[in-house]
Rosetta silent file (secondary structure, phi, psi, omega in degrees, C-alpha in Angstrom):
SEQUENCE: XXXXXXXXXXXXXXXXXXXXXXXXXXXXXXXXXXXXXXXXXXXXXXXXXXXXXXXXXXXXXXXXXXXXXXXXXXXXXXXXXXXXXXXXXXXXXXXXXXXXXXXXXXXXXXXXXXXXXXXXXXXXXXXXXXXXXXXXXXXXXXXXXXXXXXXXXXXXXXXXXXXXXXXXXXXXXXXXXXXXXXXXXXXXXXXXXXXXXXXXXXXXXXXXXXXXXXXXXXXXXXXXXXXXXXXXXXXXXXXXXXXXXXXXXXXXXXXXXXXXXXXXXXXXXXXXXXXXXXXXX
SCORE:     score description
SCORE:     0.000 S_00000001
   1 L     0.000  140.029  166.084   -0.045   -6.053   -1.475 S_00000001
   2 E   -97.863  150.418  160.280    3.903   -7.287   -2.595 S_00000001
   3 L  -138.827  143.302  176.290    5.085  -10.095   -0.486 S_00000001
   4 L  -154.213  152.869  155.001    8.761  -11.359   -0.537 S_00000001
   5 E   -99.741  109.427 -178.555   10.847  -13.245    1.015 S_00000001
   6 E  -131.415 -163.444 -160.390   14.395  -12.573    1.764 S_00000001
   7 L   129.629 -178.519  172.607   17.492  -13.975    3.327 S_00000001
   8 L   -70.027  172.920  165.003   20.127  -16.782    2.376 S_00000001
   9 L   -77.075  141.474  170.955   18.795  -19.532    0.563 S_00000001
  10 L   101.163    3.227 -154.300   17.191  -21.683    3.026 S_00000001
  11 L  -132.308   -1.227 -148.481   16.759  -18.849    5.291 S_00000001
  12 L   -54.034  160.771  152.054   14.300  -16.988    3.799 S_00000001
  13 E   -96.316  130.687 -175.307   12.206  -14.463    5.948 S_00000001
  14 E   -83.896  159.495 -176.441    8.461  -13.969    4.650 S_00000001
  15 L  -159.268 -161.187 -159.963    7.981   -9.858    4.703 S_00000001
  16 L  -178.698  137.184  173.491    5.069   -7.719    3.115 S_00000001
  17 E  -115.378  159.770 -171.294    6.916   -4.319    1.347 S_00000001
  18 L   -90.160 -170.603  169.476    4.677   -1.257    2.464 S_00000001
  19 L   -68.206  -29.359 -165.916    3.250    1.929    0.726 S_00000001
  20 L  -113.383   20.850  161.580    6.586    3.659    1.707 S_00000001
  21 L    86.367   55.044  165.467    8.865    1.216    0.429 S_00000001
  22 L  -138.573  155.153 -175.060    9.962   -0.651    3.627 S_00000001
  23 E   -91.880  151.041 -175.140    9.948   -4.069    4.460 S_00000001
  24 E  -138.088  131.178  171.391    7.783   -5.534    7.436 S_00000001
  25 L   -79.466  140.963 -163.980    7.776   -8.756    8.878 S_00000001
  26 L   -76.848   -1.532 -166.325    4.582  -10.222    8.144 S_00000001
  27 L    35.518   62.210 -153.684    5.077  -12.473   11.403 S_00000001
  28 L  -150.923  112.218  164.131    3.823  -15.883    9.465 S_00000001
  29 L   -42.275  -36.429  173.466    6.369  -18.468    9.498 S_00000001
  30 L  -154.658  141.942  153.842    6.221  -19.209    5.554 S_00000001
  31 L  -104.263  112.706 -105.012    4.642  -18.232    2.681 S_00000001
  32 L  -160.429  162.272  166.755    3.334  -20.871    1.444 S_00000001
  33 L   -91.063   46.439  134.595    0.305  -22.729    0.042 S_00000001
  34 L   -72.207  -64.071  168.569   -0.948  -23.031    3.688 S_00000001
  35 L   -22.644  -70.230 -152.354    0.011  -19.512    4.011 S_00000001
  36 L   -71.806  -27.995 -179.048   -2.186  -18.560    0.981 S_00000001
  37 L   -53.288  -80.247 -172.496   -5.198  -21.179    2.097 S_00000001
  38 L   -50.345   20.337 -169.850   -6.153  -20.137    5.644 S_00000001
  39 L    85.386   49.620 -161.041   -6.083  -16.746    4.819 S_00000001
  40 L  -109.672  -56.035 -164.567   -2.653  -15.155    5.581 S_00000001
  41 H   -49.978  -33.889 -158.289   -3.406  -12.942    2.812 S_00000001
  42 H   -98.771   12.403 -166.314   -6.114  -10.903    4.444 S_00000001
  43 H   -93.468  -82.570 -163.156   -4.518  -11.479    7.865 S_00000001
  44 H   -36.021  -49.737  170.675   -1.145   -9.750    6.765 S_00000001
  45 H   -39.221  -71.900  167.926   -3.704   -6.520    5.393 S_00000001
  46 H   -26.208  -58.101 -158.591   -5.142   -6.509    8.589 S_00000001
  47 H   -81.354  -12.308 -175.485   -2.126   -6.381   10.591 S_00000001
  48 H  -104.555  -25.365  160.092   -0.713   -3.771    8.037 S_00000001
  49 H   -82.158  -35.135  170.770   -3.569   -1.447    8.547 S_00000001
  50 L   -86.504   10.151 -176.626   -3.494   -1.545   11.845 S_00000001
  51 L    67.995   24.603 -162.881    0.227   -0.654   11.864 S_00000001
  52 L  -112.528   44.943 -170.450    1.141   -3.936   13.834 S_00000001
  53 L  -140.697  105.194  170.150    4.016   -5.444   11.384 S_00000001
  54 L   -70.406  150.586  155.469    8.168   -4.082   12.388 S_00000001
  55 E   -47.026  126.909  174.774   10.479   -2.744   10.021 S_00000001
  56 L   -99.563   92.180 -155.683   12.811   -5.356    8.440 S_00000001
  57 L   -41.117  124.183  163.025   16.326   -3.412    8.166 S_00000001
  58 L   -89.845  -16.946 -178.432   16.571   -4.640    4.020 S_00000001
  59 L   -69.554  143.354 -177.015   20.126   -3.331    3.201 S_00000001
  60 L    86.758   21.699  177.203   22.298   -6.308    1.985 S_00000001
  61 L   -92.339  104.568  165.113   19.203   -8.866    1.859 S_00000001
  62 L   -34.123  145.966  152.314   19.041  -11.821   -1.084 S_00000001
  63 E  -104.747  110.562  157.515   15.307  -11.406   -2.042 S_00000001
  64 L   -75.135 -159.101 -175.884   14.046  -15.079   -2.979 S_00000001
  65 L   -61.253  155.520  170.610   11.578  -16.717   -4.716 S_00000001
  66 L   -71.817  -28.883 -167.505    8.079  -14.676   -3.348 S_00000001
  67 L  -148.284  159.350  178.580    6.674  -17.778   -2.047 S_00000001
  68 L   -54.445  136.525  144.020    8.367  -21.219   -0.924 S_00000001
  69 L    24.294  110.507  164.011    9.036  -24.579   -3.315 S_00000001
  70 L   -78.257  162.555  153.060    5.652  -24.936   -4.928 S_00000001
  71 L   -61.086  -15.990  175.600    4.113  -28.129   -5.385 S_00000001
  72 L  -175.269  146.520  179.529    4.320  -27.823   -9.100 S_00000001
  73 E  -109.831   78.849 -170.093    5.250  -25.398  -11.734 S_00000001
  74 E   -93.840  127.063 -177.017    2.807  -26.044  -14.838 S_00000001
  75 E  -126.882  166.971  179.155    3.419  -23.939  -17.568 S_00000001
  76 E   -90.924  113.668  156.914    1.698  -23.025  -21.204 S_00000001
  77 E   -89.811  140.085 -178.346    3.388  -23.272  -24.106 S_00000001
  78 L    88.448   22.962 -134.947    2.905  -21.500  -27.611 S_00000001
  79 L  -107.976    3.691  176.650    0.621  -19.170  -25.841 S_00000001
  80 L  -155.362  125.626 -160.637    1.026  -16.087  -27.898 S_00000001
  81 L   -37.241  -15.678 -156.284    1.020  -15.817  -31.437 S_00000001
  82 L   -97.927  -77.205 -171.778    3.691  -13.982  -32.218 S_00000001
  83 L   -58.082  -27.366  172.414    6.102  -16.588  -30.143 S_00000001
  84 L   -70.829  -42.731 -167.279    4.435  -19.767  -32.510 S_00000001
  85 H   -68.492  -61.751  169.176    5.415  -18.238  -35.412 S_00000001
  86 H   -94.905   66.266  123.979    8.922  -18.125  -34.459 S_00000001
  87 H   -91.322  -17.013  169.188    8.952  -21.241  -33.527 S_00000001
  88 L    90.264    6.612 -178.737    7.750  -22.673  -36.504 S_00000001
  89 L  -115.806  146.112 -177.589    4.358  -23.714  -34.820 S_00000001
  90 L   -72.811  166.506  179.875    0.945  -23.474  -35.690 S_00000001
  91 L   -68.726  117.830 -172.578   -0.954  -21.382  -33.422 S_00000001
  92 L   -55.041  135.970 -176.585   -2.441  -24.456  -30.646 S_00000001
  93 L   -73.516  -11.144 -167.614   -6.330  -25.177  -30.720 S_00000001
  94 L  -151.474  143.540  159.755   -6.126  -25.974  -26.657 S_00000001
  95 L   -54.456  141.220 -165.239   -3.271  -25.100  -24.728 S_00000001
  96 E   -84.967  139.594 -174.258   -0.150  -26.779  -24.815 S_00000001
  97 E  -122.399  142.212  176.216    0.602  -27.737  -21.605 S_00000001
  98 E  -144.857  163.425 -155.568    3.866  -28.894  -19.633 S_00000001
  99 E  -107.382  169.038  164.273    5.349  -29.419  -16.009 S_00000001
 100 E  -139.010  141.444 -177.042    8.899  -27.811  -14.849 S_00000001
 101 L   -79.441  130.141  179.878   10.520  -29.342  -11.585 S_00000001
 102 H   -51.507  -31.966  165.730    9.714  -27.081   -8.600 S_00000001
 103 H   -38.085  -27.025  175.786   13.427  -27.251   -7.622 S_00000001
 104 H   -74.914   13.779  168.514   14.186  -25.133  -10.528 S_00000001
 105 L  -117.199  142.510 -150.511   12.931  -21.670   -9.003 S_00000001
 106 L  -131.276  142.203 -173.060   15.212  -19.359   -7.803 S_00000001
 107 L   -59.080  161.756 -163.700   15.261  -15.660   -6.330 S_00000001
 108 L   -70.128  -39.239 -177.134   14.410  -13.046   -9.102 S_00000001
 109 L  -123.941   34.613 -176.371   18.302  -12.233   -8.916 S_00000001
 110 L   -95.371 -153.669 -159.251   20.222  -15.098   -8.091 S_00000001
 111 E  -103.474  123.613  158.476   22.633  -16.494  -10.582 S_00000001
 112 E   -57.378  110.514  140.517   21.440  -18.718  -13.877 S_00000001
 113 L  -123.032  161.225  174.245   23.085  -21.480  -14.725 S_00000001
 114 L   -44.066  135.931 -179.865   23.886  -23.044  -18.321 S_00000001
 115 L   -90.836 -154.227 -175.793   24.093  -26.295  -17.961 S_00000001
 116 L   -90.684  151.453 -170.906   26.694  -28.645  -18.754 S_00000001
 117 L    69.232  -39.512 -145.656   26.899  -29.838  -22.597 S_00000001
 118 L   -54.241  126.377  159.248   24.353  -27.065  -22.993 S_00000001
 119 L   -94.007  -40.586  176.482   24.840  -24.766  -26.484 S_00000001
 120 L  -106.775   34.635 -175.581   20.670  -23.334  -26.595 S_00000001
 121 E   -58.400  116.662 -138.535   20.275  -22.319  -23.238 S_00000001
 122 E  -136.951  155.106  171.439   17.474  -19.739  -23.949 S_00000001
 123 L  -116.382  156.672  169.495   15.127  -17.015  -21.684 S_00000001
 124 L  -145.760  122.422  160.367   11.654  -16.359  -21.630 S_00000001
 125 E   -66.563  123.322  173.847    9.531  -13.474  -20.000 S_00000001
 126 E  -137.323  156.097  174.641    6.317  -14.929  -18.396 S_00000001
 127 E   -82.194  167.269 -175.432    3.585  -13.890  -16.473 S_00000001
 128 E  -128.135  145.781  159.169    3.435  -16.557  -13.029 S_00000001
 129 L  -131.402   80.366 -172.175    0.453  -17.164  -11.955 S_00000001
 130 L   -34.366   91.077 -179.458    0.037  -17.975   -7.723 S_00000001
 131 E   -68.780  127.276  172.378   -2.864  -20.366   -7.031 S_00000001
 132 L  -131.074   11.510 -174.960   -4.201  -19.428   -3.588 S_00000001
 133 L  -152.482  167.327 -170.442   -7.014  -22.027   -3.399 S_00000001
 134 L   -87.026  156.890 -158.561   -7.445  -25.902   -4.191 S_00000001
 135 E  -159.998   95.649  164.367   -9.296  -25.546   -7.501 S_00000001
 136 L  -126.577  128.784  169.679  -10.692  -28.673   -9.600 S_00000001
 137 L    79.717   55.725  173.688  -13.068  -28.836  -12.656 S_00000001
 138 L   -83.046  148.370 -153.579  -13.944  -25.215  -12.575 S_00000001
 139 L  -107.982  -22.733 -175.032  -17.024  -24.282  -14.776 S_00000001
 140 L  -137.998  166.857  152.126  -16.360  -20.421  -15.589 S_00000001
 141 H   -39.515  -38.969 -175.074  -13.864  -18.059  -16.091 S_00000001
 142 H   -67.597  -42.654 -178.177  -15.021  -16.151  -12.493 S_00000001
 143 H   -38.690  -50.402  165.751  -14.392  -19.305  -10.691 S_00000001
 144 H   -30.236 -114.559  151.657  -11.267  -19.095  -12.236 S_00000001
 145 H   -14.112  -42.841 -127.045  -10.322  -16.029  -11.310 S_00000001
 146 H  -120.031   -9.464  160.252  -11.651  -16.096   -8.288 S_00000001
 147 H   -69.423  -24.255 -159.430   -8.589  -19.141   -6.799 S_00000001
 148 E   -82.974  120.253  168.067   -5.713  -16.839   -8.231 S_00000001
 149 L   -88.906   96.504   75.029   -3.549  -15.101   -4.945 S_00000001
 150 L   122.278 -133.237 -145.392   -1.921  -13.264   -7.417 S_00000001
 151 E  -150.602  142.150  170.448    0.858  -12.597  -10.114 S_00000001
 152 E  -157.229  166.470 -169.028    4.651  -12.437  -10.251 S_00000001
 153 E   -81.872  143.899 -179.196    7.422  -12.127  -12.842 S_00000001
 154 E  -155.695  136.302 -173.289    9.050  -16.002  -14.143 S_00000001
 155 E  -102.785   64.945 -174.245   12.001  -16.073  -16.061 S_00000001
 156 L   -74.651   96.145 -178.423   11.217  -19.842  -17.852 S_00000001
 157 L   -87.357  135.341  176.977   14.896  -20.230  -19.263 S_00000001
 158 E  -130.673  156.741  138.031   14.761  -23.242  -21.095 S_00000001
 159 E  -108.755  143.560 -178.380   17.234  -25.137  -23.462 S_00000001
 160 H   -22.256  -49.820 -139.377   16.374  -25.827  -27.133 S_00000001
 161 H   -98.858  -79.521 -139.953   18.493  -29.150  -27.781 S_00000001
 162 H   -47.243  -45.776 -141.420   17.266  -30.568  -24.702 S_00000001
 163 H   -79.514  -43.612 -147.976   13.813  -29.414  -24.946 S_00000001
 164 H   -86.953  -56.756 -164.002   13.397  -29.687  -29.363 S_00000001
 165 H  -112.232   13.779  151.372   16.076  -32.696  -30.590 S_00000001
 166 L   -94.653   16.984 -161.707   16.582  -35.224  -27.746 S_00000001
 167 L    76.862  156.385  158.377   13.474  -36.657  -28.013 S_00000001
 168 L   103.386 -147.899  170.134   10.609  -37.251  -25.558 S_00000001
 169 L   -66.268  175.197  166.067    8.763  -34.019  -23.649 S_00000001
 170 L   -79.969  -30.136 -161.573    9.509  -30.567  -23.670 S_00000001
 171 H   -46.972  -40.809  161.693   10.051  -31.408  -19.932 S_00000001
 172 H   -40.003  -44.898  152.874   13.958  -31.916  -19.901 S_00000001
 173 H   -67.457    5.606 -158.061   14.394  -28.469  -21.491 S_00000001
 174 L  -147.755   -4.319 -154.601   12.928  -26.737  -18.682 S_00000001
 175 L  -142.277   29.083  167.012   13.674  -28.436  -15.698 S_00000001
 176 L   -90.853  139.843  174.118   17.799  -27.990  -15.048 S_00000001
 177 L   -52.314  136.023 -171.673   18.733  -26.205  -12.142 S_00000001
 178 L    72.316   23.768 -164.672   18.319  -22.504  -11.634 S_00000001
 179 L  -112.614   29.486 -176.703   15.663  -22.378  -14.643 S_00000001
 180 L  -163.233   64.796 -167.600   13.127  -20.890  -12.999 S_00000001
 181 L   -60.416  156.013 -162.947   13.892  -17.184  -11.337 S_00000001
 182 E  -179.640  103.680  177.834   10.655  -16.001  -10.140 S_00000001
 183 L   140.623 -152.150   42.564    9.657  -12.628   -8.313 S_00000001
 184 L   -90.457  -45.492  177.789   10.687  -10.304   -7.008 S_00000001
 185 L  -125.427  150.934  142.247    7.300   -9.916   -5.217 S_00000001
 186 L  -117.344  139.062 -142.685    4.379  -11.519   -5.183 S_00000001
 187 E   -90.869  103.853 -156.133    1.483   -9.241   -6.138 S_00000001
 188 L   -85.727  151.587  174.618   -1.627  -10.262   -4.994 S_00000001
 189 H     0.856  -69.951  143.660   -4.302  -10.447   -7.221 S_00000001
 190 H    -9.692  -61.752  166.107   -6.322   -7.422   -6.126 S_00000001
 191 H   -60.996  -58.514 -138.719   -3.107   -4.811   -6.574 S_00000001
 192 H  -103.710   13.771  156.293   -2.783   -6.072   -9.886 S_00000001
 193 L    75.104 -142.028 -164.784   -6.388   -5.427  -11.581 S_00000001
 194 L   -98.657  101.827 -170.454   -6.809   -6.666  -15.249 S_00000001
 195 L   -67.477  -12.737 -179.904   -3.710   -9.435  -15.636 S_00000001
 196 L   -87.642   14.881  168.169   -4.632   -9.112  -19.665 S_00000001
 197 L  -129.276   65.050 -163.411   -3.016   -5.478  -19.424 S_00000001
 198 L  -151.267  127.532  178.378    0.321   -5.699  -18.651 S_00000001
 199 E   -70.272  109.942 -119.520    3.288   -4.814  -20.454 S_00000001
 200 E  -165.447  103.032 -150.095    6.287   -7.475  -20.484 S_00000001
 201 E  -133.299  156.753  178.192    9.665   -6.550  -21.684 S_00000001
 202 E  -115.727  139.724  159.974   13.368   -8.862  -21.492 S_00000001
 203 E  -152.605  148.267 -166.954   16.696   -7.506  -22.241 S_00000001
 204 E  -143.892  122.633 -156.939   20.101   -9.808  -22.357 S_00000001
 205 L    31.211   52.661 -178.520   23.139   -7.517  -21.869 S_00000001
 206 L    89.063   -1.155 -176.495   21.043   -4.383  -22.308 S_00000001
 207 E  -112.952  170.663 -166.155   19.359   -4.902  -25.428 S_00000001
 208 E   -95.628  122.147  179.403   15.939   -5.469  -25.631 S_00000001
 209 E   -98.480  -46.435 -168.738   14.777   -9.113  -26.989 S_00000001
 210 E  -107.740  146.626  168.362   11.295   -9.366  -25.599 S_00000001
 211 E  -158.214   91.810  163.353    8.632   -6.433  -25.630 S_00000001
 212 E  -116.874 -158.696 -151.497    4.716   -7.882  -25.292 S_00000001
 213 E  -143.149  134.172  142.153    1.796   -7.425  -24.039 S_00000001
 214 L   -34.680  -36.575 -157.532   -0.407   -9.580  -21.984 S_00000001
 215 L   -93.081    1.233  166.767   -3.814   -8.850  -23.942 S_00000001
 216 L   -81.419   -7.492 -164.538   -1.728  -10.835  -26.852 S_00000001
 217 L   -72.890  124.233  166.219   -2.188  -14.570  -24.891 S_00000001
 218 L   -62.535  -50.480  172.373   -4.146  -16.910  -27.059 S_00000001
 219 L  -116.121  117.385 -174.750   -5.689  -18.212  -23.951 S_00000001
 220 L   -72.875 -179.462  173.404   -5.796  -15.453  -21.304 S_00000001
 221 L   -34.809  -50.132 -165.545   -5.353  -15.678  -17.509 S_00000001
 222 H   -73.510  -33.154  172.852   -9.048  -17.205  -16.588 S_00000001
 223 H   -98.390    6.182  170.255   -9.074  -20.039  -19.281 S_00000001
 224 H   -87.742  -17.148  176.823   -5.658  -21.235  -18.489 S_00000001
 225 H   -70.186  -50.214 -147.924   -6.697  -21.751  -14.655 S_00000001
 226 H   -97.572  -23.726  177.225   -9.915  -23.082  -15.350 S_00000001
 227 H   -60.052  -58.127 -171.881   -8.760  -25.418  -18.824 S_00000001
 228 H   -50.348  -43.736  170.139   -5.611  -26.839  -16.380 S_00000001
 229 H   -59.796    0.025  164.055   -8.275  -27.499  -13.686 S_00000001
 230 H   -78.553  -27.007  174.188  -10.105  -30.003  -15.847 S_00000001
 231 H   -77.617  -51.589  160.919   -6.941  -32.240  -15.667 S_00000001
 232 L  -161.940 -172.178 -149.675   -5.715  -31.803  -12.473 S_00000001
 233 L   -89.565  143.724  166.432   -6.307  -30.212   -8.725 S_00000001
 234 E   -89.169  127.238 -155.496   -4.868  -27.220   -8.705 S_00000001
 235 L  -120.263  160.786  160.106   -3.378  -26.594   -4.907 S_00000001
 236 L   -60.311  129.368  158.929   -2.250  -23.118   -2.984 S_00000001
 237 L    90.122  -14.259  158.820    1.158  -22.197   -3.913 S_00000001
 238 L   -73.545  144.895  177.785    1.426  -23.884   -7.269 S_00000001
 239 L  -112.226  122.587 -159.096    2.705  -21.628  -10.076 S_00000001
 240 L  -125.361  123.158  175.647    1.147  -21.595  -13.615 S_00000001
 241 E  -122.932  117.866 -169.455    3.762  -19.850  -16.043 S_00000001
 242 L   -82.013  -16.111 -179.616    1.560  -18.304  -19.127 S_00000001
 243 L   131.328 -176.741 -173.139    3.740  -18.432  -22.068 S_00000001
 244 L  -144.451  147.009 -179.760    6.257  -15.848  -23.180 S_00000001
 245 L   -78.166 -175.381 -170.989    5.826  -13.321  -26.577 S_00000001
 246 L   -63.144  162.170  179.890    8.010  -13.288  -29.470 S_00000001
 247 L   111.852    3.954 -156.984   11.929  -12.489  -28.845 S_00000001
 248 L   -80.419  171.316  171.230   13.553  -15.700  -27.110 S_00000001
 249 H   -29.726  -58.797 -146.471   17.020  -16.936  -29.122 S_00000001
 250 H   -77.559  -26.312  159.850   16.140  -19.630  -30.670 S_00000001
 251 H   -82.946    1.659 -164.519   13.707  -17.245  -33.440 S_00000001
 252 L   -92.555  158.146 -174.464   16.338  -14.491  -33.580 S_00000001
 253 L   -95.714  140.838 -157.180   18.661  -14.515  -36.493 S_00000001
 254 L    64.245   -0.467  164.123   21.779  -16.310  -35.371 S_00000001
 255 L    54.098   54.992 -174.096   20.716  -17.603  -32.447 S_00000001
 256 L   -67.414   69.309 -160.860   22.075  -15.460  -29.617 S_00000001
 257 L   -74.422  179.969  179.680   21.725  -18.288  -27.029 S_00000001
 258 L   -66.020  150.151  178.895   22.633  -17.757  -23.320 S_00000001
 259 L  -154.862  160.442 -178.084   26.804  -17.968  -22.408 S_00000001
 260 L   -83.817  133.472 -154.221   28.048  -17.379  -19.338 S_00000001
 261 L    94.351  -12.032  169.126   28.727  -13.851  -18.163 S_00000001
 262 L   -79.455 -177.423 -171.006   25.427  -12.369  -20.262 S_00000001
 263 E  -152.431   95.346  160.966   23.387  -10.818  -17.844 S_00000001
 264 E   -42.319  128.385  122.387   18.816  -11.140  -18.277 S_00000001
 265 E   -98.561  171.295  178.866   16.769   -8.500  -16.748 S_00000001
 266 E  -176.267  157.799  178.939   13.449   -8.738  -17.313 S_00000001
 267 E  -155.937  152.134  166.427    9.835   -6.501  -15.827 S_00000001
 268 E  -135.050  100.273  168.990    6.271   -6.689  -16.129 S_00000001
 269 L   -10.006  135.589  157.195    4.261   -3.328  -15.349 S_00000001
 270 L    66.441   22.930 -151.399    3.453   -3.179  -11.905 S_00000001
 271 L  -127.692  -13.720 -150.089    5.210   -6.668  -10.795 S_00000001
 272 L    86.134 -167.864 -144.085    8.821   -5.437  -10.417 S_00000001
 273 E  -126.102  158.665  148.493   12.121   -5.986  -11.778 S_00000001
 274 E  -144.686  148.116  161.144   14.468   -8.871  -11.954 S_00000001
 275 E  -121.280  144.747  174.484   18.026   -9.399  -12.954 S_00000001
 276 E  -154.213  144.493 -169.251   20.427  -12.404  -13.579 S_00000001
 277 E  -107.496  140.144  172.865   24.239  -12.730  -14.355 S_00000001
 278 E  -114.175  115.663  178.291   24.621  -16.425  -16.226 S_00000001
 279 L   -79.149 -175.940  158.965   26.986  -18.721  -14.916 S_00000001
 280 L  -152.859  129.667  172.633   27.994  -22.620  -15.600 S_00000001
 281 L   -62.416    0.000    0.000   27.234  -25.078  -14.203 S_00000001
């Protein structure tokens, strides 16, 4: 199944899009990690099989974020080989790992912006990965697997100078407002099969910067779930962002960083589409 949300911000409506392309209210107050615990996924299926969900009129609708303000956005860095080397990093023996503030996600198309003082404001295609169960110290890859509600497109725009030459974490680079569009839908688990086959392409004002592949991730889908769960509990509704391939700015000759007025699309077979016009902050 896709699930979205749309509406103003702050407004959102949870929905469920159908086989024939229409939206249905899913009649579930949020989606959410409650939503994803008690079962609202197989509830919404139900109720969608049985024909028991109205049509949500969609023209003119913001689509938001797929699922409400996670508790935490942990993402992988360095994660595909291709993207270390230009960066200037060795390929990691364990994943590198780092947080982004859940305030920073944003509808799939709302507006990015640079921030202020910013010069390396940068994009990255990533797979998201939707936690749909509380998950700690998992022992295999099925276990693994077997907590994920499913997959959506994340835009992790980060900037360089923040993240590379002020010192400290990466976290600072990653965590400015609007830096972390995410959706259009999210696709549960199920729909989307084998997450290590999925094609993952960027383009910033029409040209193409990123064009990978999933089955390139130094550490695939199953050991980044079950490696993060040795550290800490993994809850419903937190979002795990896998790394991004080779193409972002900052390895490109010249350095074609983000300015306001470029305009990011970005897709991942079978996940949907996203776009964003870049602003300033």
């Amino acid at each position: 199944m896709k699930l979205l949300r749309v509406g103003p911000v702050g407004q959102e409506k949870p929905v469920v899009l159908d086989g024939a392309g229409n939206l249905r209210d899913i009649g579930e107050p949020e989606i959410d990690g409650a939503f994803l615990a008690s079962g609202g996924v197989a509830r919404v299926r139900a109720a969608l099989e049985r024909g028991a969900l109205p049509v949500v009129e969609a023209e003119g609708l913001r689509i938001g974020a797929p699922i409400a303000r996670p508790g935490k956005i942990v993402c992988i860095g360095l994660n595909y080989s291709d993207h270390a080397a230009e960066s200037g990093a060795e390929v990691p023996a364990e994943p590198v790992v780092f947080m982004k503030a859940s305030n920073t996600m944003i509808g799939p198309y709302d507006e990015v912006l640079v921030p202020r003082d910013s010069v390396k404001t940068d994009w990255e295609v990533e797979l998201a990965i939707v936690i749909g169960q509380e998950a700690r110290y998992l022992a295999s890859r099925e276990e693994a697997l077997g907590v994920i509600a499913g997959y959506a497109i994340s835009n992790d725009v980060s900037e360089r100078e923040f993240q590379l030459e002020r010192g400290g974490q990466w976290d600072k680079g990653k965590s400015c407002e609007t830096f972390n569009p995410l959706g259009p839908w999210l696709v549960t688990a199920d729909e989307v099969g084998d997450p290590q086959n999925l094609p993952l392409r960027l383009w910033v004002n029409g040209e193409v910067r990123q064009d990978g592949d999933t089955k390139n991730m130094i550490f695939d889908v199953p050991e980044v779930v079950r490696y993060l769960s040795q550290f800490m509990v993994l809850e419903p509704g937190d979002v795990i962002n896998t790394g991004t391939p080779a193409g972002v700015a900052m390895g490109m000759p010249g350095q074609p960083y983000l300015r306001a007025g470029d305009v990011m699309e970005l897709e991942i077979e079978g996940l949907g589409r996203q776009r964003q016009s870049v602003g300033q902050a």
